[in-house]
Backbone and ligand atoms as CSV (ligand in chain L), in Angstrom:
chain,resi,resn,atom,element,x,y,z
A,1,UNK,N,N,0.851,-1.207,0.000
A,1,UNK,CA,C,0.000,0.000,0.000
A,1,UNK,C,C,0.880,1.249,0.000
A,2,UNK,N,N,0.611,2.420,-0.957
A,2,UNK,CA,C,1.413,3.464,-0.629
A,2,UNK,C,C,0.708,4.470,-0.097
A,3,UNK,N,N,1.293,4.844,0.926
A,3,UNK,CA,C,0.341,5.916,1.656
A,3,UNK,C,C,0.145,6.987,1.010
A,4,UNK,N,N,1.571,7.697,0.860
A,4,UNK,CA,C,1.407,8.724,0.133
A,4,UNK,C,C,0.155,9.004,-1.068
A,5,UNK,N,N,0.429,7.821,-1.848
A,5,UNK,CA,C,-0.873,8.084,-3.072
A,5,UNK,C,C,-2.229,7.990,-2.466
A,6,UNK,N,N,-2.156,7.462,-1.205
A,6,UNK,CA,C,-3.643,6.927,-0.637
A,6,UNK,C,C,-3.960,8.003,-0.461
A,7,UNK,N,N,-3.042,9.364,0.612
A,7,UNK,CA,C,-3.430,10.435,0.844
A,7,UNK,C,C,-3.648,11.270,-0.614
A,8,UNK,N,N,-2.750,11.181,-1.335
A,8,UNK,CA,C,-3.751,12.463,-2.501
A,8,UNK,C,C,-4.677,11.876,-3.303
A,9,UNK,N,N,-5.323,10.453,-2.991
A,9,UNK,CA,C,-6.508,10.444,-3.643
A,9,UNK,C,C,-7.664,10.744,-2.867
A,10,UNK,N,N,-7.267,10.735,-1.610
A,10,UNK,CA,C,-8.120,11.225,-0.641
A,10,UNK,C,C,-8.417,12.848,-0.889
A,11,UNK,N,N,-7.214,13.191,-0.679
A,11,UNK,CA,C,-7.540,15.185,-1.097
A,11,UNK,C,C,-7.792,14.789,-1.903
A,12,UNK,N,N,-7.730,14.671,-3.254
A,12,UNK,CA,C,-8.263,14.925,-4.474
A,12,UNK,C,C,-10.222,14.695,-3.805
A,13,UNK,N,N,-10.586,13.529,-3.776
A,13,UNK,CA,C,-11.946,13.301,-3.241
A,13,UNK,C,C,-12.257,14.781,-2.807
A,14,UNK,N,N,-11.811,14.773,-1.537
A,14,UNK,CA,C,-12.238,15.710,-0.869
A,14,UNK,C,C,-12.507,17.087,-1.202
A,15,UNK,N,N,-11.325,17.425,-2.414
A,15,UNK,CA,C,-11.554,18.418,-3.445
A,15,UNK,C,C,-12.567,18.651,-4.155
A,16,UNK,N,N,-13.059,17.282,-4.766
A,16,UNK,CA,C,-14.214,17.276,-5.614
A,16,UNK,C,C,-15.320,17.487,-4.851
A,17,UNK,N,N,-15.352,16.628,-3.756
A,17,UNK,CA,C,-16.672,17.454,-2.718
A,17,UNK,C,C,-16.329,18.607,-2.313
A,18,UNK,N,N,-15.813,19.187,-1.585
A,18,UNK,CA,C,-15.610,20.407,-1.601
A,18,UNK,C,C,-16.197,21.565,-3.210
A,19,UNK,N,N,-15.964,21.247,-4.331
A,19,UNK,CA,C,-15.796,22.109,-5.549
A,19,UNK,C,C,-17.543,21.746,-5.597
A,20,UNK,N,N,-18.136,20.943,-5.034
A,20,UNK,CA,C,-19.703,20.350,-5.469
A,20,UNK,C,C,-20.676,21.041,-4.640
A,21,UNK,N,N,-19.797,21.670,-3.354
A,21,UNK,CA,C,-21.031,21.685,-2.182
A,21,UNK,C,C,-21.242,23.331,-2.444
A,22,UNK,N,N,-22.386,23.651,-2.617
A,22,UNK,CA,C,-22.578,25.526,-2.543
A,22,UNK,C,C,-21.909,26.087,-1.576
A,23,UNK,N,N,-21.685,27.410,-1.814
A,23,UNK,CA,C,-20.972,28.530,-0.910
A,23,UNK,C,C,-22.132,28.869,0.338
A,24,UNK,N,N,-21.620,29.550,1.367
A,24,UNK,CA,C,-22.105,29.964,2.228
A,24,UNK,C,C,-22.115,31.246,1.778
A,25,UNK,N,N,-21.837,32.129,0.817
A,25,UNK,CA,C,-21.911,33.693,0.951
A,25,UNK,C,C,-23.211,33.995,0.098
A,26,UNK,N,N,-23.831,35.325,1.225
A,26,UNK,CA,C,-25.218,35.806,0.388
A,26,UNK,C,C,-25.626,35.476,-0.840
A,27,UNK,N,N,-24.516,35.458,-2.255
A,27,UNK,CA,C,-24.437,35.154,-3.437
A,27,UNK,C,C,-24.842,34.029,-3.689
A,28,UNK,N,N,-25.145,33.110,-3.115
A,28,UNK,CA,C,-25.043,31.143,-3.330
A,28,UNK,C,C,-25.657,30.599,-3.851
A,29,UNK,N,N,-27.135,31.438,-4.289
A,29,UNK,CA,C,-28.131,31.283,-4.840
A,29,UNK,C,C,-28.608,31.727,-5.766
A,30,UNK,N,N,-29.471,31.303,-7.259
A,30,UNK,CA,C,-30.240,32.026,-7.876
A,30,UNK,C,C,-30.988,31.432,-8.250
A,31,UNK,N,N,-31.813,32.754,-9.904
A,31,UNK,CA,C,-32.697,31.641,-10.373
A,31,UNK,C,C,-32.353,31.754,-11.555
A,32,UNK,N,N,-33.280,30.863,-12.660
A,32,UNK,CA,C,-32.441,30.466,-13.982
A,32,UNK,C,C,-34.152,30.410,-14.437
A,33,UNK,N,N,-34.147,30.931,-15.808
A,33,UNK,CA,C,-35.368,30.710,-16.552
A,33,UNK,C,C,-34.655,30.441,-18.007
A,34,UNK,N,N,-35.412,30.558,-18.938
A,34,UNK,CA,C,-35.278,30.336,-20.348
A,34,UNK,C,C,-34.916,31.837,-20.896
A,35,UNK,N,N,-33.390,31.736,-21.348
A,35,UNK,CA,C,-32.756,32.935,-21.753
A,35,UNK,C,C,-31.966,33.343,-20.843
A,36,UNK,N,N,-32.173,33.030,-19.044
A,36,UNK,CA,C,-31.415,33.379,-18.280
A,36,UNK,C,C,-30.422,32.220,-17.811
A,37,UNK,N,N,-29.392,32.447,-17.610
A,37,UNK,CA,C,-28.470,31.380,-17.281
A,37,UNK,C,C,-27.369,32.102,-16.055
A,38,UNK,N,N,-27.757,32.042,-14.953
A,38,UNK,CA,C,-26.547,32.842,-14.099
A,38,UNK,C,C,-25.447,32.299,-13.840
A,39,UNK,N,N,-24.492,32.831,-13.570
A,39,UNK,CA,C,-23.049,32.078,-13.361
A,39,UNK,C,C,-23.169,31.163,-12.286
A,40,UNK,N,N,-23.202,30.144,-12.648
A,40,UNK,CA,C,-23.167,28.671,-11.961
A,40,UNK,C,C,-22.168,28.839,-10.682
A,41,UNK,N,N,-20.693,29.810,-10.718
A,41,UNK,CA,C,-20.497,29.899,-9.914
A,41,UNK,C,C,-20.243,31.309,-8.833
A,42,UNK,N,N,-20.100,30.901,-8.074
A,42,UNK,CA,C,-19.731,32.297,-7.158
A,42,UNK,C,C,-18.899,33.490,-7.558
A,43,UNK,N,N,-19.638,34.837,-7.449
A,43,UNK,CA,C,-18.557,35.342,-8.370
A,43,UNK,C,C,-17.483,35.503,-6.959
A,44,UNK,N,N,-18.070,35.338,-5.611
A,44,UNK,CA,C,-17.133,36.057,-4.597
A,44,UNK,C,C,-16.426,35.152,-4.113
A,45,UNK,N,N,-16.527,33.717,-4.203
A,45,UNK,CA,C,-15.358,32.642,-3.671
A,45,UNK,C,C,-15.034,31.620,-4.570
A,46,UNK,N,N,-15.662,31.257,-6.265
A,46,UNK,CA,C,-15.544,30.511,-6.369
A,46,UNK,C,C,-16.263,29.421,-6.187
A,47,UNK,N,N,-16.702,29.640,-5.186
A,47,UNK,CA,C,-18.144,28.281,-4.816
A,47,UNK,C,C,-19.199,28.198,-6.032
A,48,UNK,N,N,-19.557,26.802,-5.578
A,48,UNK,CA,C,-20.577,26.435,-6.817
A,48,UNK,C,C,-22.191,27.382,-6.009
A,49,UNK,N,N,-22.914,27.763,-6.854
A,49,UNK,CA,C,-23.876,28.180,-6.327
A,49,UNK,C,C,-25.148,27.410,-6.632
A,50,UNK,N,N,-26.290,27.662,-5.867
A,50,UNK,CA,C,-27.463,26.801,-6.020
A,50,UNK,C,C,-28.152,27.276,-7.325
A,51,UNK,N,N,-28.793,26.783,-8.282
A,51,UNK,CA,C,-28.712,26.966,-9.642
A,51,UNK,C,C,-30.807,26.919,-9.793
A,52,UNK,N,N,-31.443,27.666,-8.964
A,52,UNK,CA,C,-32.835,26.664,-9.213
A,52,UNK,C,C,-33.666,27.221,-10.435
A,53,UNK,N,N,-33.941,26.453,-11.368
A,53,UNK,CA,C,-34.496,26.597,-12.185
A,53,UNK,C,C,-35.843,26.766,-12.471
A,54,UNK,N,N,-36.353,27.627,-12.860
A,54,UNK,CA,C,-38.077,28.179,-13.184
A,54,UNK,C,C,-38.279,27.805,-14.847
A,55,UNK,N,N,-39.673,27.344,-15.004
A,55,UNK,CA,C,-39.760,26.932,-16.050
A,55,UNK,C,C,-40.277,28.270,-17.126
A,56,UNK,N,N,-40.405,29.484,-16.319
A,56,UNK,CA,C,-41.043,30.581,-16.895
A,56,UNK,C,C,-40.022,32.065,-16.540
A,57,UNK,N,N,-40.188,32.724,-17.206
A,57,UNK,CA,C,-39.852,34.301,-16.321
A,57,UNK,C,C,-40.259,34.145,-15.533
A,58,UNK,N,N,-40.187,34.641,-14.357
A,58,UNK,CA,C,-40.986,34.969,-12.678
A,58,UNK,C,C,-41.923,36.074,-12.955
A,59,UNK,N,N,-41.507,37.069,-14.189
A,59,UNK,CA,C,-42.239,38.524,-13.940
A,59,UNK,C,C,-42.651,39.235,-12.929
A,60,UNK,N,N,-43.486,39.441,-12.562
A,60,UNK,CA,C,-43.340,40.277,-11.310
A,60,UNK,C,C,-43.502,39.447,-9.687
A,61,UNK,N,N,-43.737,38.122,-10.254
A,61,UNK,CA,C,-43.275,37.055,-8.588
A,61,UNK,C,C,-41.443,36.940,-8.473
A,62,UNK,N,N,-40.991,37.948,-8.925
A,62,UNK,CA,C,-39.395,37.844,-9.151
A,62,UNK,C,C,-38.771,38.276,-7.440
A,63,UNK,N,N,-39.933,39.298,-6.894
A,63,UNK,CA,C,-39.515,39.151,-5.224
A,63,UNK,C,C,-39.619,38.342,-4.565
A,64,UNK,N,N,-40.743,37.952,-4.641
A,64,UNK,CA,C,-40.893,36.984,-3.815
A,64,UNK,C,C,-40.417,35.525,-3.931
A,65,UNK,N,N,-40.032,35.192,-5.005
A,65,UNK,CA,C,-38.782,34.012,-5.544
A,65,UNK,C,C,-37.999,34.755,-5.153
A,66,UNK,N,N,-37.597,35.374,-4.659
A,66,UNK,CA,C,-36.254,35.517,-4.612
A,66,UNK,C,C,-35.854,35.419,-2.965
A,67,UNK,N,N,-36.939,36.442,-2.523
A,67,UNK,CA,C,-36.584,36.474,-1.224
A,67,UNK,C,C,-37.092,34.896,-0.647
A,68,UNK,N,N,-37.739,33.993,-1.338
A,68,UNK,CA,C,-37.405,32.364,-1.149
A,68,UNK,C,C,-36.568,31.390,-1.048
A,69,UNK,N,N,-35.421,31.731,-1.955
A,69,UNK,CA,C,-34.018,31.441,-2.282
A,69,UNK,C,C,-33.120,30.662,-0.996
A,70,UNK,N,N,-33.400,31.465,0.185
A,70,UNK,CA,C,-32.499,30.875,1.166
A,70,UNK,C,C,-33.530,29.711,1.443
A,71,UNK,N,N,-34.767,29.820,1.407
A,71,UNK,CA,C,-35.285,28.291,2.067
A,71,UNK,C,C,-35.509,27.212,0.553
A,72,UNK,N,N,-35.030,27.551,-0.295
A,72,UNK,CA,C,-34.983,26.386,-1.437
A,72,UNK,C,C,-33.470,25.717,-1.148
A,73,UNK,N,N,-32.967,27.126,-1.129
A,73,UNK,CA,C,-31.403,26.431,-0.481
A,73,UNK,C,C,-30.849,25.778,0.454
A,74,UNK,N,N,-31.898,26.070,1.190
A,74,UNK,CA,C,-31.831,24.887,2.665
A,74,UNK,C,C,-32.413,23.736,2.479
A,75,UNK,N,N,-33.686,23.472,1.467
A,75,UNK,CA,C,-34.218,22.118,0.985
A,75,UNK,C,C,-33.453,21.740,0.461
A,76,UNK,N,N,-32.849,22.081,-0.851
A,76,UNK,CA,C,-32.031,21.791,-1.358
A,76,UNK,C,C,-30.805,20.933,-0.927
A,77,UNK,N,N,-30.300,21.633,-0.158
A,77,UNK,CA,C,-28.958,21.481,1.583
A,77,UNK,C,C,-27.571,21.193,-0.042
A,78,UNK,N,N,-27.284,20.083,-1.032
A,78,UNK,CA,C,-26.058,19.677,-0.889
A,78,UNK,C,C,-26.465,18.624,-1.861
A,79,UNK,N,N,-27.388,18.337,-2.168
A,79,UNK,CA,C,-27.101,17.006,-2.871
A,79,UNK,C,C,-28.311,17.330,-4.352
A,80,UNK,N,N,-28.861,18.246,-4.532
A,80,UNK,CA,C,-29.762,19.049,-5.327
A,80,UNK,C,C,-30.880,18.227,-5.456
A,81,UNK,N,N,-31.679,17.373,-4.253
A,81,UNK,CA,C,-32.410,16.682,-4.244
A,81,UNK,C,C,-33.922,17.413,-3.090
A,82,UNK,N,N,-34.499,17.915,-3.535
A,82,UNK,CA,C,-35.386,18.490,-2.420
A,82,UNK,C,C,-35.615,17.964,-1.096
A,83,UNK,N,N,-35.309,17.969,-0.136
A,83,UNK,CA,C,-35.811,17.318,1.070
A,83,UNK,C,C,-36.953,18.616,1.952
A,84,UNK,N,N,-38.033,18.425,1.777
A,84,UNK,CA,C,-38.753,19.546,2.100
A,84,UNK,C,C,-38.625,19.095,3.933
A,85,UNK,N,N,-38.341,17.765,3.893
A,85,UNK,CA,C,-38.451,17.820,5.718
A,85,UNK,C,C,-37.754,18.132,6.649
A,86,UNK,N,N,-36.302,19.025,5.902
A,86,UNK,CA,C,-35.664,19.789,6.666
A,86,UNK,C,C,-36.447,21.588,7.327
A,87,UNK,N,N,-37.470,21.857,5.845
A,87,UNK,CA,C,-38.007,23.069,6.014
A,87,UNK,C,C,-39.325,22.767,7.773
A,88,UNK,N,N,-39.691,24.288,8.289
A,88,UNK,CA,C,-40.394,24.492,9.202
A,88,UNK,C,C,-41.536,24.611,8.713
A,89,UNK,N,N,-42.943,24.368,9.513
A,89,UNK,CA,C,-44.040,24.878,8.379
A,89,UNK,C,C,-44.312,26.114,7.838
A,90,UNK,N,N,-43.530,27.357,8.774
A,90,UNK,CA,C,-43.370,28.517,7.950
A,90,UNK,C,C,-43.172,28.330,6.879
A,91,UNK,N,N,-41.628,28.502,6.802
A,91,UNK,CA,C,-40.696,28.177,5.651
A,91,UNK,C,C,-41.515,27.154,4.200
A,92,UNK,N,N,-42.540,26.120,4.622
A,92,UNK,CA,C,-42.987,25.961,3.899
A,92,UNK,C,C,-43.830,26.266,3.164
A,93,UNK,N,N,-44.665,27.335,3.766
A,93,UNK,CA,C,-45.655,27.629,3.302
A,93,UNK,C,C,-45.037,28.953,2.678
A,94,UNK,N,N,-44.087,29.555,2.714
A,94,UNK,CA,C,-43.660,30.499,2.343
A,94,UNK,C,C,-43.407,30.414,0.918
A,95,UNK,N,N,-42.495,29.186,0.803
A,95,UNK,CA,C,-42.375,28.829,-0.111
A,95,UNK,C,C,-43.129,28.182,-1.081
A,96,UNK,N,N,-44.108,27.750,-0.922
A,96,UNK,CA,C,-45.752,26.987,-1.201
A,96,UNK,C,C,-45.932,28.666,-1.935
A,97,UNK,N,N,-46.440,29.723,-1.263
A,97,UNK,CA,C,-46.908,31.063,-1.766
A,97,UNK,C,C,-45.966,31.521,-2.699
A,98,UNK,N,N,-44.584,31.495,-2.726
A,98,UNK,CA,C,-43.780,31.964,-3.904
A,98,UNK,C,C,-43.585,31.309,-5.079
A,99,UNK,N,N,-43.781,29.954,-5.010
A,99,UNK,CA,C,-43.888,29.365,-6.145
A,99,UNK,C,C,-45.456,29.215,-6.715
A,100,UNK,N,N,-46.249,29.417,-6.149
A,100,UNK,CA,C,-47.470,29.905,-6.872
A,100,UNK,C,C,-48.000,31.408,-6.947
A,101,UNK,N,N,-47.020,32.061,-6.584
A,101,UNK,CA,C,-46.732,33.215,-7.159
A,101,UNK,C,C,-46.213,33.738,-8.557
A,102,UNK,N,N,-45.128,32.781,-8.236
A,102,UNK,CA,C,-44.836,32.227,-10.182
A,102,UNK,C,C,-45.378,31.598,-10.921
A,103,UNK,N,N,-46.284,30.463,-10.540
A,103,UNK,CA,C,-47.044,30.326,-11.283
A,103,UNK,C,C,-48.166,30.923,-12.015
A,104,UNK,N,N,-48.935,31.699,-11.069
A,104,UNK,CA,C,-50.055,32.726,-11.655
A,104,UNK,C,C,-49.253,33.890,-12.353
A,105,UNK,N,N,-48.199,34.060,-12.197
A,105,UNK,CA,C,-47.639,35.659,-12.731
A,105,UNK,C,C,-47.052,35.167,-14.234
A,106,UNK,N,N,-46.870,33.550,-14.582
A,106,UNK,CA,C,-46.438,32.900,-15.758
A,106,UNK,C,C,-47.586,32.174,-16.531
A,107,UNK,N,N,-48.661,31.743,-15.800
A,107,UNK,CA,C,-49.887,31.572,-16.211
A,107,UNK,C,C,-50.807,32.211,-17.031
A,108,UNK,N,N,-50.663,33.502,-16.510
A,108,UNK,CA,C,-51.444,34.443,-16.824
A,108,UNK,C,C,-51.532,34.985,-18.384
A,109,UNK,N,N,-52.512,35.176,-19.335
A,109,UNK,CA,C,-52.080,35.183,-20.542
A,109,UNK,C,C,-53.071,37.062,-20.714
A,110,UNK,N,N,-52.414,37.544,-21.433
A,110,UNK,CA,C,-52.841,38.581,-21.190
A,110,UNK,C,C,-53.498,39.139,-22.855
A,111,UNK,N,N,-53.729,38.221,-23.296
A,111,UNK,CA,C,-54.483,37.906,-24.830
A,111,UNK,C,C,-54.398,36.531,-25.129
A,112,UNK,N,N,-55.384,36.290,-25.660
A,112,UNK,CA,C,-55.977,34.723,-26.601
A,112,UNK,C,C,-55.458,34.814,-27.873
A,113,UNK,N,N,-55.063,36.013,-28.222
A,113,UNK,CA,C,-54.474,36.148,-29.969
A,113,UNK,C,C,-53.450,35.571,-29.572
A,114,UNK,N,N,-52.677,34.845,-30.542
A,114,UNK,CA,C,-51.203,34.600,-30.765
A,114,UNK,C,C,-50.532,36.048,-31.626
A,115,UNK,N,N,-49.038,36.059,-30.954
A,115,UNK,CA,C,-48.477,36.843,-31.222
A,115,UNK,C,C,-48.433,36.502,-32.902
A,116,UNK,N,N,-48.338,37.798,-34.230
A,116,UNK,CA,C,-48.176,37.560,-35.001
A,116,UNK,C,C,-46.771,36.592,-35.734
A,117,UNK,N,N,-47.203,35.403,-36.112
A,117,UNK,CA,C,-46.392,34.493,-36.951
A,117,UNK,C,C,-46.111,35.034,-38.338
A,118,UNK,N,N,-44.661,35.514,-38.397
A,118,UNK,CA,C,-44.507,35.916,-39.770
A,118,UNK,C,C,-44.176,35.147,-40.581
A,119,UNK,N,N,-44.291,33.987,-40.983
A,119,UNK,CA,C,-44.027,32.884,-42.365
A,119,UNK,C,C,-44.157,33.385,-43.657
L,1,ZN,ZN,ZN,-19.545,32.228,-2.420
């Protein structure tokens, strides 16, 4: 057995988790729609940031997604798998109201015409 190599495949590991797990700084979080793509990583450490994706613009539920962010990021925690049973029932319902906040504000059609198709 060589130790030495044992130890830098270990750092190396540990590197890669480390480079996987989100940052702790205010920045750690965003959101991502169609057309928007934010920098995946931190601009202030380097850290990977939480990446959550909306299937719409937010339009004007863009506050209140946002100011959601830290409790998606706490469901979220590390492994980008939702665990809602870390959240409180606040926190859940908070988040329950911001994402159907986005939904009605992306729902919403504000004409039955289709935009003109120029073919
Ligand atoms: Zn950071």
């Amino acid at each position: 057995m060589n130790g030495a190599r044992n130890l830098n495949s270990r750092i190396n590991r540990l590197e890669q988790t480390l480079g996987t797990l989100p940052c702790n700084c205010p920045d750690s979080a965003d959101l991502a729609w169609p057309g928007h793509q934010p920098n995946p990583h931190c601009a202030s450490c380097g850290g990977k940031r939480l990446i959550y994706p909306l299937a719409n613009h937010p339009r004007s539920a863009e506050p209140p997604i946002r100011q959601a962010l830290p409790i998606i990021e706490k469901a979220f925690g590390t492994d980008q798998r939702a665990d809602l049973s870390t959240l409180t029932n606040q926190e859940l319902r908070q988040l329950k109201t911001a994402l159907q906040t986005v939904e009605q504000a992306t729902t919403y059609k504000r004409t039955p015409i289709a935009d003109g198709d120029s073919r």
